[in-house]
Residue, then its C-alpha position, 0 to 999 in steps of 0.5 A: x396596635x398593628x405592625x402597619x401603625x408601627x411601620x409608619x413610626x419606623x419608616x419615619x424620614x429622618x427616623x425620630x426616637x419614640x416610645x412605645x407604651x404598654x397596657x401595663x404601664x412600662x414605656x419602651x424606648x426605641x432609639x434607632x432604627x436598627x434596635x427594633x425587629x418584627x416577627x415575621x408574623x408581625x404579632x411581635x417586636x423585639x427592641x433592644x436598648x444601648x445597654x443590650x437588654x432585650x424587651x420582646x413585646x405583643x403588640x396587642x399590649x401597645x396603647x400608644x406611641x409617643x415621639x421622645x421629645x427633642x432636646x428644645x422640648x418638643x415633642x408628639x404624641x400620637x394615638x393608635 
């Protein structure tokens, strides 16, 4: 995963929640916009989540980002 392919998800208009997943399996939710940063190299993300717990992540562990689905159950997934 790259910090560009991010971006697309992040500059999203209107911004729509989504989870990213990671190689080892765990799925980390990004509920706003204003609760994701990337590094200034661009290697990592911080995400933080409602409960103020803070997940640090390399992207090169990111497989995939999937759109939260909506409340009537749509949702989409997209492949890096």
């Amino acid at each position: 995963m790259t910090v560009e392919q991010l971006r697309k998800f992040y500059d999203a208009q209107p911004f729509r929640p989504f989870i990213m997943h990671l190689a080892d399996g765990r799925q980390i939710a990004v509920n706003h916009r204003e609760f994701i940063m990337s590094s200034p190299s661009g290697r990592t993300v911080s995400v933080y989540q409602p409960d103020d717990t803070l997940n640090v992540i390399d992207l090169l562990r990111v497989t995939d980002l999937e759109i939260k689905p909506t409340a009537n159950g749509a949702g989409k997934r997209r492949r890096s």
